[in-house]
C-alpha positions, -999 to 999 in steps of 0.1 A, spaced: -586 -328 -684 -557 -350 -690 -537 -326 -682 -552 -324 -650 -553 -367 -645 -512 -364 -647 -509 -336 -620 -529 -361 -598 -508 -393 -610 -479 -375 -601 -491 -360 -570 -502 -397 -562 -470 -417 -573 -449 -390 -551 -470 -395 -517 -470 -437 -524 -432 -430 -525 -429 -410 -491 -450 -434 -473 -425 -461 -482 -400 -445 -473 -409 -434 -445 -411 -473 -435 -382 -479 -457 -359 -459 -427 -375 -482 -398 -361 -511 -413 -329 -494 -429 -321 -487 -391 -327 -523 -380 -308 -539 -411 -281 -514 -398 -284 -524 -362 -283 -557 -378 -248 -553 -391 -237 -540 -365 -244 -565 -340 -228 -588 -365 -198 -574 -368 -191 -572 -330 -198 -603 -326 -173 -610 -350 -151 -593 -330 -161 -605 -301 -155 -639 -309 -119 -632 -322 -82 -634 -296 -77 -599 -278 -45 -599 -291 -56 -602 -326 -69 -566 -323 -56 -548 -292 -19 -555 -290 -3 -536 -265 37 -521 -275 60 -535 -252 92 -505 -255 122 -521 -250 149 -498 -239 185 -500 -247 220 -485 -248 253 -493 -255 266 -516 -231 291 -536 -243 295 -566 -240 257 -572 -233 242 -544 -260 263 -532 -293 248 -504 -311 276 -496 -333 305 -507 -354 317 -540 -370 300 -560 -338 268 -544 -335 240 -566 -322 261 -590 -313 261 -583 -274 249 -612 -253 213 -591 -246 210 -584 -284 210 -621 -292 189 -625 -266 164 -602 -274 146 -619 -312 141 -648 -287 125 -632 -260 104 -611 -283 93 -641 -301 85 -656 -271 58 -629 -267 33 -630 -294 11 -608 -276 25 -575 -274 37 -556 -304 77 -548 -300 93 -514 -300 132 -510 -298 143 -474 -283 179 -469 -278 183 -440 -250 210 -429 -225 211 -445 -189 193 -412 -169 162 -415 -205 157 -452 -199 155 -443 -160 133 -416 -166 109 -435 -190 110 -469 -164 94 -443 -136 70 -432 -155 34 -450 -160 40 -463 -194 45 -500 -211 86 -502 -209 112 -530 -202 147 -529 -198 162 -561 -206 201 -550 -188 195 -538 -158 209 -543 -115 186 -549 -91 190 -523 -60 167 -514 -32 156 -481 -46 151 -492 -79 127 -524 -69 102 -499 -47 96 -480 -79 101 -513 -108 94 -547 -116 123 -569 -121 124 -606 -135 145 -632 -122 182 -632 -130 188 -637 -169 226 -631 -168 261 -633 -146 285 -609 -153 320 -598 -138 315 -572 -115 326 -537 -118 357 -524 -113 384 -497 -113 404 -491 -148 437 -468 -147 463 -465 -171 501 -481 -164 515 -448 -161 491 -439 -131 493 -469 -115 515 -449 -88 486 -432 -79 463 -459 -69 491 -481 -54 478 -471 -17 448 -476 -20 450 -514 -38 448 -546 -9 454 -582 -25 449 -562 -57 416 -549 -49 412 -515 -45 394 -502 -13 375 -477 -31 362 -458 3 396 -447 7 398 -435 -29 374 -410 -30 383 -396 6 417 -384 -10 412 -347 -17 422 -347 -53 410 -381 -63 387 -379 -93 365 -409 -108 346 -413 -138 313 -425 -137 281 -431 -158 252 -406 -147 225 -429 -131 241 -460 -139 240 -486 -111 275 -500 -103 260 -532 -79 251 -524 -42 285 -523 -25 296 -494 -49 266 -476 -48 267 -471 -12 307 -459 -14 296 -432 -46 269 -421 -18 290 -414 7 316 -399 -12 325 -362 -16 309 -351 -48 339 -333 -56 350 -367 -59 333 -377 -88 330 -366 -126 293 -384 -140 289 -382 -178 256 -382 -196 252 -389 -229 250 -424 -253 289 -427 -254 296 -416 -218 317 -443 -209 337 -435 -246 340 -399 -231 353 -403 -200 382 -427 -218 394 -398 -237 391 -376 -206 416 -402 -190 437 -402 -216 438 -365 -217 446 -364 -180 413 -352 -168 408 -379 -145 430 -415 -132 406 -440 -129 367 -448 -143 341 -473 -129 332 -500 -155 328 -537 -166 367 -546 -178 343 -562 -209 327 -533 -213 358 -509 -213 382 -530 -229 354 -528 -259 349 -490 -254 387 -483 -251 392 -500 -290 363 -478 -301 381 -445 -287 414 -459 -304 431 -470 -269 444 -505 -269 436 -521 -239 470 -531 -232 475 -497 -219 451 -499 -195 449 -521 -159 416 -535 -141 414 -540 -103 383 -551 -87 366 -532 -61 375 -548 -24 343 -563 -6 320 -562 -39 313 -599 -52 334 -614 -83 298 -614 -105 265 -590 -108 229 -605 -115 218 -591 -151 175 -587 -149 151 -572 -174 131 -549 -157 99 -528 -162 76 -504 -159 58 -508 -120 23 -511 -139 -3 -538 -150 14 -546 -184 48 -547 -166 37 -569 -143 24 -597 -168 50 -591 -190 74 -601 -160 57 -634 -158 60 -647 -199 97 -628 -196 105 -651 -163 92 -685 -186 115 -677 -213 142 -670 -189 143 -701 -171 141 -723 -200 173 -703 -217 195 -694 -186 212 -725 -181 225 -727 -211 220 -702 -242 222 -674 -218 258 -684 -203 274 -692 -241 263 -657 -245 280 -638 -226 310 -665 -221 324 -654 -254 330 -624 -247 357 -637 -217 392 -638 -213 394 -679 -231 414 -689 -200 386 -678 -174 355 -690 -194 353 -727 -176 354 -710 -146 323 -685 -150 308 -715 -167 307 -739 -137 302 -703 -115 274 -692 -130 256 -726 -135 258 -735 -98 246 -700 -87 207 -704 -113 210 -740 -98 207 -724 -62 184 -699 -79 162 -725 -93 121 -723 -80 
């Protein structure tokens, strides 16, 4: 009999404890929901950008005297010291650096993506496809660099000691070094489109304009398209000294070249445009100049000073 009284006291206890909790898992589900809700209104109530930064990729490559990547002066370009206080100028985003060759950086700029280059011409065909900021930098323009010993061989083509460049790459056995998809500034664009491609020896690669020193040197080719910064920097890295080298400027180009960061032709590159354009208005006048001053000739600096400060006072919104 008491044996009997247990089996039901069991039987009993065990259905008491499925009905509660079977209305234990209502309210389980509600204290849940509960949390839930909570915790995105939590969220909710928090900065975007506390949660959902976006990653800004900055490109670069070694473009002396704007971007160092290597040796005893790296970072020290005028862009790399630009570039801590332009990112911490942007809080929002999250910051990636990518260093990539000038065709990669064009590539990744095309494509639908989150990407800013922050050394870069502006030119027709680029702006239908990107979205540039204001000017951030003057430079010298580009120009032709031969070596003494060939300077024979340009001597016909050089006018108030410019050289007509047109004229240079309609000579049947001229050759010129160039940087694959690099930009040289409108009025040498158009020449390198019209010329022969026979003409013309491009390089690819991260130390293209490096290579095409050495192919000089070897005889390869007479002259190269570059900035005379940018070489004279290159030709110490190769072990040329630049005193054995000679600059002309190209004849109808202008004396300086507008420096922009551009990006990507999307939503994020179109507001990042906007806090870029802030930072570069409040540093341009000044910082910017000193940045890129140093690395001139000391008895030409004043000039490209009071240049470069009339031209963002023209400039000025």
């Amino acid at each position: 009999m008491t044996r009997h009284r247990s089996r039901a006291c069991v039987k009993m206890g065990r259905s008491k404890l499925n009905r509660l909790s079977a209305l234990g898992r209502p309210l389980r589900r509600q204290l849940r929901l509960a949390l839930v809700g909570a915790a995105m209104a939590a969220l909710g109530a928090m900065p975007a950008a506390a949660y959902d930064k976006g990653t800004l990729v900055w490109l670069l490559r070694d473009l002396p005297p704007l971007t160092i990547l290597e040796g005893t002066q790296k970072n020290q370009g005028a862009v790399d010291q630009f570039m801590p206080l332009l990112i911490a100028s942007m809080p929002e985003y999250q910051h990636s650096l990518m260093r990539v060759n000038r065709a990669r950086a064009m590539q990744m700029l095309l494509e639908p993506s989150f990407t800013c280059d922050p050394s870069l011409l502006w030119n027709p065909q680029r702006a239908k496809r990107l979205v540039y900021s204001i000017p951030a930098f003057r430079i010298l323009s580009n120009g032709i660099t031969i070596r003494h010993k060939d300077r024979g061989a340009l001597a016909p083509y050089i006018i108030d000691n410019q050289v007509d460049l047109g004229l240079l790459l309609a000579r049947d056995n001229s050759k010129l070094g160039v940087v694959a998809e690099r930009s040289y500034g409108q009025v040498v664009d158009r020449i390198l489109q019209q010329a022969p491609a026979s003409s013309l020896s491009a390089h690819y690669g991260n130390d293209a304009l490096g290579s095409l020193l050495q192919m000089q040197r070897a005889g390869r080719l007479v002259a190269l398209l570059g900035y005379w910064p940018e070489v004279r920097y290159q030709a110490q890295q190769q072990g040329i000294a630049p005193e054995e080298l000679e600059f002309y400027g190209i004849r109808g180009a202008d004396k300086y070249q507008s420096i922009h960061i551009a990006c990507s032709d999307t939503a994020q590159g179109h507001q990042a445009i906007k806090a870029i354009n802030a930072t570069v208005l409040r540093l341009r006048d000044n910082r910017l100049i000193e940045f890129y001053t140093r690395w001139l000739d000391p008895q030409i600096r004043e000039e490209y000073r009071e240049d470069t400060r009339r031209f963002f006072q023209d400039q000025a919104p």
